[in-house]
C-alpha positions in Angstrom: 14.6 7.9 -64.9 13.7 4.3 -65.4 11.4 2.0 -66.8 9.7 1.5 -63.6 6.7 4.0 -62.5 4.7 4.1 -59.0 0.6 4.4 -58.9 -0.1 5.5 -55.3 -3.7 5.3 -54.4 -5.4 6.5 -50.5 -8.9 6.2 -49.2 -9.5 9.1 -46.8 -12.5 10.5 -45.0 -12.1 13.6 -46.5 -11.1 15.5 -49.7 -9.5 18.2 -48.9 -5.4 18.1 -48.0 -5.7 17.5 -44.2 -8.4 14.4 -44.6 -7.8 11.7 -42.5 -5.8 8.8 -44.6 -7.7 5.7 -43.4 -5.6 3.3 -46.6 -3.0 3.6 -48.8 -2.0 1.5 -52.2 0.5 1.5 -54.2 2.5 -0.5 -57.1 5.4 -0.7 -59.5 4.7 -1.0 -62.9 5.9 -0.5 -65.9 3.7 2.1 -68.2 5.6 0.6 -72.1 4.7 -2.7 -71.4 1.5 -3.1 -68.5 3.7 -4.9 -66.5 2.4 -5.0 -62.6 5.4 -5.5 -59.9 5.5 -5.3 -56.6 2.1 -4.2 -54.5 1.8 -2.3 -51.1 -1.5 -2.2 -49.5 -1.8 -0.8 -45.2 -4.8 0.2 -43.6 -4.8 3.1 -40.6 -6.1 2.4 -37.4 -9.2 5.4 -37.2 -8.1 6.6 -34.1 -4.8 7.5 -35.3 -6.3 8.6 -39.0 -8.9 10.7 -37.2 -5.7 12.6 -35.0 -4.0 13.9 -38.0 -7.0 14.7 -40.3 -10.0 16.7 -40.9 -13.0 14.9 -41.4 -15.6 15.6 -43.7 -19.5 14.8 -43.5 -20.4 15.2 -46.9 -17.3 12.5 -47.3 -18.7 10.0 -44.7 -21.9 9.8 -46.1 -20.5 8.9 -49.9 -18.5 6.1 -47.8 -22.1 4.6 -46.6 -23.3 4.4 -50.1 -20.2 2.1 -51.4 -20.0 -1.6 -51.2 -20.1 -3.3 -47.8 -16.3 -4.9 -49.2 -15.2 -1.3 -49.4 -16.6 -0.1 -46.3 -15.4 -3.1 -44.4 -11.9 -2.1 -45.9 -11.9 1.1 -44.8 -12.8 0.6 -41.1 -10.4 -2.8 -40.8 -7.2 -0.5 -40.3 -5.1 -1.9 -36.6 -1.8 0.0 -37.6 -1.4 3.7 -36.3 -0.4 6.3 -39.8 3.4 6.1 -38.5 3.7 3.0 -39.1 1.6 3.0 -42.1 3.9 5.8 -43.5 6.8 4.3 -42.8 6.0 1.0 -44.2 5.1 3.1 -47.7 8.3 5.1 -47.7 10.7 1.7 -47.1 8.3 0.3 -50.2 9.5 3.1 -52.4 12.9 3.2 -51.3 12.8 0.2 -53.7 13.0 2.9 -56.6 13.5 6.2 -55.8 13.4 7.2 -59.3 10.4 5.5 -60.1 7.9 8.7 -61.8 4.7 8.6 -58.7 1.6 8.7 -60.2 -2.1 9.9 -58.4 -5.2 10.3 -59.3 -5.4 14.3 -59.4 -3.1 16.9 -59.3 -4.3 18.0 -55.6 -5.7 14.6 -53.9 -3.6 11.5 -53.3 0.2 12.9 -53.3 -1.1 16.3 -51.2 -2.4 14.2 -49.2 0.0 12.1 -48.6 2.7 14.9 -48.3 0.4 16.7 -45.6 0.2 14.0 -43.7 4.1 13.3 -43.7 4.3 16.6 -42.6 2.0 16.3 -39.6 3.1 12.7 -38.3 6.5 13.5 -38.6 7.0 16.6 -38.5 7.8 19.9 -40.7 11.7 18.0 -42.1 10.1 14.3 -42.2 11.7 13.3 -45.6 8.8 12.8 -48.3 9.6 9.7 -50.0 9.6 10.8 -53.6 10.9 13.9 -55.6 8.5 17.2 -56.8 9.5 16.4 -60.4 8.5 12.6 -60.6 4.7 13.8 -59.8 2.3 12.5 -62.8 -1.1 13.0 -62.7 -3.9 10.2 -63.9 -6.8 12.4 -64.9 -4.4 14.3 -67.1 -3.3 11.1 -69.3 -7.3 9.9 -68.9 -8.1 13.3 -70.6 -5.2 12.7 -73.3 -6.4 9.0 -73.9 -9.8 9.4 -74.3 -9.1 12.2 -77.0 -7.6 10.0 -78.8 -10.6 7.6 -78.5 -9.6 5.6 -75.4 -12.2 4.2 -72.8 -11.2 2.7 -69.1 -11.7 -0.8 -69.3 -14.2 -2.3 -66.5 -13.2 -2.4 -62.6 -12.4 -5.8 -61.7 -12.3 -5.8 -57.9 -13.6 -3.8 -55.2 -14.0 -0.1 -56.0 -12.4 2.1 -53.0 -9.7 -0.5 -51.8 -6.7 1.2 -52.2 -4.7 -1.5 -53.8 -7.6 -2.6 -56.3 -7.6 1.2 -57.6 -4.1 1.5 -57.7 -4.1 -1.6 -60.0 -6.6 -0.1 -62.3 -5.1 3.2 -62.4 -1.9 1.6 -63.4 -3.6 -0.9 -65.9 -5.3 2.2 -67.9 -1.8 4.5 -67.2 -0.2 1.8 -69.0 -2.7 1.1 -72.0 -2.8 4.9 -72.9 1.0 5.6 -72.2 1.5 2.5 -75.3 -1.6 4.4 -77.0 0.3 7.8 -77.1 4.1 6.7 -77.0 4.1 3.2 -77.9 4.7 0.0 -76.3 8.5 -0.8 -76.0 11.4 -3.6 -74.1 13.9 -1.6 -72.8 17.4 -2.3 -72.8 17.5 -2.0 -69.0 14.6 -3.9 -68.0 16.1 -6.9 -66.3 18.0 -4.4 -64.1 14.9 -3.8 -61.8 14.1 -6.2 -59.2 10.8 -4.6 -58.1 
């Protein structure tokens, strides 16, 4: 396992692991130093979101109560979740070892991995192993035992991308909190 980690991020219309993915973000970055690399950020078409999820009242009505920038984000998708899902798994074929981080043990990567499974079918390929898996609120829970508080949001709350960033900007800061910051030997070897 590298240097280089993954924060995956979706917006969905629902909560529960058959919601509707209506955007999906993601980065590479690299937890030792805070380094951000390459971004991915696709919007869903509703139609298409809405044929291979659940939705969720209670989830619609949070989504009229965020910003209008968020809410125009999460209606602005034109590409249909195949191509969405496609797009993501040839941005992390880019490091197929990279650890994936979300935001919960049971939201963004079951999510992600139901809707796999329902676009593509029961063998599509998932693009990432089991055991890479991390889980944000777990290392939030660890930081802020030792003292640690999430720095401010900078950007619009509920775009995928934007909270992708901030995950991995916090990820990072605690991960150098706990471990320590480091340059490792292999750095220059990733391209992403």
């Amino acid at each position: 396992m590298g240097d280089v980690h993954c924060m995956l991020d979706i917006e969905t219309l629902g909560t529960r692991f058959n919601a509707p993915v209506i955007a999906v973000g993601a980065c590479f970055f690299r937890p030792s130093t805070g380094e951000l690399r390459k971004e991915f950020y696709e919007t869903v078409d509703l139609d298409s979101a809405l044929r291979y999820g659940l939705i969720e009242g209670r989830t619609l009505a949070w989504w009229m109560k965020q910003s209008d920038a968020a809410r125009h984000d999460a209606v602005a998708g034109k590409l249909p979740l195949e191509q969405v899902l496609g797009k993501l798994s040839a941005f992390l074929s880019l490091d197929r070892e990279a650890p994936i981080w979300g935001n919960g043990p049971h939201f963004d990567i079951t999510i992600l991995e139901h809707a796999y499974y329902r676009v593509l079918g029961p063998n599509a390929p998932i693009p990432w192993n089991f055991w890479l898996v991390r889980d944000c609120r777990t290392i939030r829970e660890l930081g802020e035992s030792k003292g640690y508080r999430v720095p401010d949001f900078t950007g619009t709350k509920h775009n995928a991308l934007a909270d992708a960033l901030h995950q991995a900007q916090w990820v990072s800061e605690i991960w150098q909190l706990l471990i320590g910051s480091s340059n490792p030997r292999h750095a220059d070897r990733y391209d992403i």
